[in-house]
ZAKOLMAR-343710 format. One record per residue (C-alpha): residue in three letters; x, y, z. Coordinates in steps of 0.5 Angstrom, whole numbers, padded with zeros to 4 digits, always signed. Example, Ala and Ser with C-alpha at 12.3 -4.5 7.8 and 13.67 -1.06 7.14 Angstrom:
BEGIN
Ala+0025-0009+0016/Ser+0027-0002+0014/
% end
This chain:
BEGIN
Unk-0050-0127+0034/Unk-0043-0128+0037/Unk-0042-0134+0032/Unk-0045-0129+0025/Unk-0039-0124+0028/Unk-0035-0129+0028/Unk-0037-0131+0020/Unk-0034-0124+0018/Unk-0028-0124+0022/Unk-0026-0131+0019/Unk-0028-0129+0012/Unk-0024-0122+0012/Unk-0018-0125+0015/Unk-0018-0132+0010/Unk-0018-0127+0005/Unk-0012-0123+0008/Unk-0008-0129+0009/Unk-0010-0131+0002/Unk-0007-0124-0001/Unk-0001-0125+0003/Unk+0000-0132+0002/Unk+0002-0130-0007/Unk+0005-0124-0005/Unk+0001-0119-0008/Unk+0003-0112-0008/Unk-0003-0107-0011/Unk-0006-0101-0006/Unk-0013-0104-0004/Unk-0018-0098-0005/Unk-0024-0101-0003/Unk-0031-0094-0004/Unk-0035-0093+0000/Unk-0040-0098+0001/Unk-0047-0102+0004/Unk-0047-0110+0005/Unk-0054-0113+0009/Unk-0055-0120+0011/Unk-0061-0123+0013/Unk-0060-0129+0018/Unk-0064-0134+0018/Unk-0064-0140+0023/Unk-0066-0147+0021/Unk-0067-0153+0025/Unk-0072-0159+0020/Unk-0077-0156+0017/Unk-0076-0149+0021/Unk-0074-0144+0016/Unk-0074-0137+0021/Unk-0071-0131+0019/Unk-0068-0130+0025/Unk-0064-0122+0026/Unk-0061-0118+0020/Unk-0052-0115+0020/Unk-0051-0109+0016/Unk-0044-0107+0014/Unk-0042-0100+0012/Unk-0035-0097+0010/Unk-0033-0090+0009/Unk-0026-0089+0006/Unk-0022-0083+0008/Unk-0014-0081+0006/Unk-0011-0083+0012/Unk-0015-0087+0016/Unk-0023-0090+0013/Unk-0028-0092+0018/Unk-0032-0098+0019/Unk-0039-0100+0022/Unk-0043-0107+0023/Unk-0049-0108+0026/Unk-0053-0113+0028/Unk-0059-0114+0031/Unk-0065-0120+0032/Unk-0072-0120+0029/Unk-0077-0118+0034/Unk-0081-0125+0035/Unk-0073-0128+0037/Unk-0073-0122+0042/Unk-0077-0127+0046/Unk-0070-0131+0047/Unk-0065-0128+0046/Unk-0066-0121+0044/Unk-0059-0117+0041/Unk-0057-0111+0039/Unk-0049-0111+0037/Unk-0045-0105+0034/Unk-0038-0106+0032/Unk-0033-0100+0030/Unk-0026-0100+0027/Unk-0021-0096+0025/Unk-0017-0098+0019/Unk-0011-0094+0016/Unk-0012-0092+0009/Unk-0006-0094+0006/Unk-0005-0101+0009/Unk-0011-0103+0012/Unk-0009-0105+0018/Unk-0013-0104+0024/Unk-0011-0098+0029/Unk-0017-0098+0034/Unk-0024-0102+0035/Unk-0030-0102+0039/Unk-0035-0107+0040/Unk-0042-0105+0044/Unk-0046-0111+0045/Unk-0053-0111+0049/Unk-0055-0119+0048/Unk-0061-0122+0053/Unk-0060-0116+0057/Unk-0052-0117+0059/Unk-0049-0110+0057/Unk-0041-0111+0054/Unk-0036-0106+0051/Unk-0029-0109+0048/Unk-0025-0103+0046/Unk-0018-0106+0043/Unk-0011-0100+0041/Unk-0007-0103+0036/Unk+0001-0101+0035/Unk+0005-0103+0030/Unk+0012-0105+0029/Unk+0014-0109+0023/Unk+0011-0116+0023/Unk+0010-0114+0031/Unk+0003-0113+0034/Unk+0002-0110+0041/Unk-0006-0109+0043/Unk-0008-0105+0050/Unk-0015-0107+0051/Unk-0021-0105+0056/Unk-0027-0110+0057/Unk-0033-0107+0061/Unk-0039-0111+0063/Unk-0046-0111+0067/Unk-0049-0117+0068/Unk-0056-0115+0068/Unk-0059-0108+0068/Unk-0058-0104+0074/Unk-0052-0108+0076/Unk-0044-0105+0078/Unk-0041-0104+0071/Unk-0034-0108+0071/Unk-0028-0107+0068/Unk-0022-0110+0066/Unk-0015-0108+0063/Unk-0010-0112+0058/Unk-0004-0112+0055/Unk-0004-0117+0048/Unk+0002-0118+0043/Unk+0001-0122+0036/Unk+0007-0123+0032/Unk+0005-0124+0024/Unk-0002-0122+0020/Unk-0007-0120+0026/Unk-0013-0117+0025/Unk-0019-0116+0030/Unk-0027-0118+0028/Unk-0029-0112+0024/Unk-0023-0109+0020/Unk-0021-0115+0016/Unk-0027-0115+0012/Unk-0024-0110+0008/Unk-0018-0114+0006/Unk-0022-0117+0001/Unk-0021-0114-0006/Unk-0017-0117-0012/Unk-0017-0124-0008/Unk-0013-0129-0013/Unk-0017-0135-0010/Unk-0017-0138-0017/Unk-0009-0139-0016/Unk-0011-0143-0010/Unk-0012-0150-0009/Unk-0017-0154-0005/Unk-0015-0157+0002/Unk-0009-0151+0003/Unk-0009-0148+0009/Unk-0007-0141+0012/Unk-0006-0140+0020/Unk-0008-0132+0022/Unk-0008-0128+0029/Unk-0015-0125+0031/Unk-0015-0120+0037/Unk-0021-0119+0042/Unk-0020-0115+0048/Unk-0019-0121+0052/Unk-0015-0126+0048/Unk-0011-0128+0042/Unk-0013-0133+0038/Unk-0011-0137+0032/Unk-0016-0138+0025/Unk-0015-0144+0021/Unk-0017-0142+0014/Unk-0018-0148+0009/Unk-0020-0148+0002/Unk-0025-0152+0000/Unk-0026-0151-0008/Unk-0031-0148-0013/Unk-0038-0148-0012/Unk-0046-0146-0014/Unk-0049-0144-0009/Unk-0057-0141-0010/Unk-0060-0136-0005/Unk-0067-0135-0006/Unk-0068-0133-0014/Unk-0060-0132-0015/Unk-0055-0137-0017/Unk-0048-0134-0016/Unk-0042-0138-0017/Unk-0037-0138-0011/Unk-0031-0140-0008/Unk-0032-0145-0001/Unk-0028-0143+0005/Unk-0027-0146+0012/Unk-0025-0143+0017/Unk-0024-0145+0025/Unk-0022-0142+0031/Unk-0018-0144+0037/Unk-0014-0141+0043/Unk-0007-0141+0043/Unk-0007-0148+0046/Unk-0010-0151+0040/Unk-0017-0152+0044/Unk-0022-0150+0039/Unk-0026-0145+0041/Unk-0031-0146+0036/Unk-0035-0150+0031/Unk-0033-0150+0024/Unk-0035-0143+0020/Unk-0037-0145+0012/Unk-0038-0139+0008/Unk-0038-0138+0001/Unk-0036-0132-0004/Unk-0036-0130-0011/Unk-0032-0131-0016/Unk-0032-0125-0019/Unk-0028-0119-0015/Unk-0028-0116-0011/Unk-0031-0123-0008/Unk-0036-0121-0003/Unk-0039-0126+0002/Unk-0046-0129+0000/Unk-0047-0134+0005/Unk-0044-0136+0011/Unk-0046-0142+0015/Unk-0045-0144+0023/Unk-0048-0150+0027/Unk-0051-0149+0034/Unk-0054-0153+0039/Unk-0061-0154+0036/Unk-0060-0153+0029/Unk-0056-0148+0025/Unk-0055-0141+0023/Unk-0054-0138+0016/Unk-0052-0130+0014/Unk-0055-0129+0007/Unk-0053-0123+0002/Unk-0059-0119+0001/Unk-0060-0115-0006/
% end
């Protein structure tokens, strides 16, 4: 589920960079508004809904609140049962990130990232606290961190909602843009490359979309993650309506519900 948190975080962050990249000026105004998703996991003939994410915003005049959950289906409790909360506060004016807070109960490991933003021109300095508790009943850990970021940085929940009056259309398949993502333990970098115009179908529904790839790597260029696929409708504001990552057996995909 760590992966699908991924998926949002790399598609906000793509679509922020995009914006940026042809200089765009209009004042974002995102209403208030819900998105579900249904993960599915497939692995040959299997093809298991596997948990569900729901995202909601709620906009205000100075700062708008955000909230993702996520959580796995009952018979994937067995294997891995997970239950995610992630929370962003965003300043109203220039969507960018003050406060974050992630909750997350995942195969009876407990954690708690809560990142503080301070911005100064093009400049990022983040004070992050992580707890953690290994099993249930264990000592709770914890440990303090400073990080700094210079350019357009985002955490994994805030970016989404750069994503109104997106101009993909003035993009060109192949361009890339690199992008800061902060967790409360390090900083890592987002390759987002642009791959074209695509149909994409999902169950009765055939939506026109933009083809996106995104990569995360640590500072030293390792990749900490396998390639995220996701694709987006043409149309503004261009919201996700699939998302798709590899896992060791199989792959895992986010899928828009109606």
């Amino acid at each position: 589920m760590t992966k699908i948190l991924r998926f949002f975080a790399g598609l906000a962050a793509a679509l922020f960079i995009t914006l940026s990249a042809v200089q765009a000026t209009a004042k974002v105004n995102i209403p208030a508004e819900t998105l579900s998703y249904k993960v599915m996991f497939k692995w040959g003939l299997i093809n298991k809904k596997a948990g569900w994410a729901r995202l909601e915003y709620t906009p205000g005049a100075v700062t708008s609140e955000a909230v993702l959950y996520a959580a796995s289906e009952p018979w994937a409790d067995r294997l891995y049962a997970l239950r995610d909360t992630l929370y962003s506060t965003i300043r109203t004016s220039s969507m960018t990130p003050v406060y974050y807070e992630r909750v997350a109960n995942e195969d009876g490991k407990y954690a708690r990232d809560i990142i503080k933003f301070a911005h100064a021109g093009n400049k990022v300095n983040a004070t992050t606290k992580r707890y953690r508790r290994s099993k249930p009943g264990a000592a709770l850990k914890q440990a303090d961190n400073t990080l700094q970021a210079e350019g357009a940085t985002v955490d994994m929940l805030s970016a989404f909602y750069y994503i109104r009056s997106m101009p993909f259309a003035r993009m060109q398949p192949g361009q890339q843009r690199i992008i800061n993502i902060l967790s409360a333990k390090r900083k890592e970098r987002l390759t987002i490359t642009f791959v074209g115009e695509e149909q994409v179908s999902i169950d009765s529904d055939d939506y026109n979309t933009y083809h996106v790839k995104f990569r995360f790597t640590t500072e030293g260029s390792k990749q900490s993650s396998d390639d995220i696929d996701t694709w987006l409708k043409t149309d503004a504001p261009h919201i996700p309506v699939k998302l798709e990552g590899k896992l060791k057996i199989g792959k895992i995909m986010c899928l828009l519900e109606r």
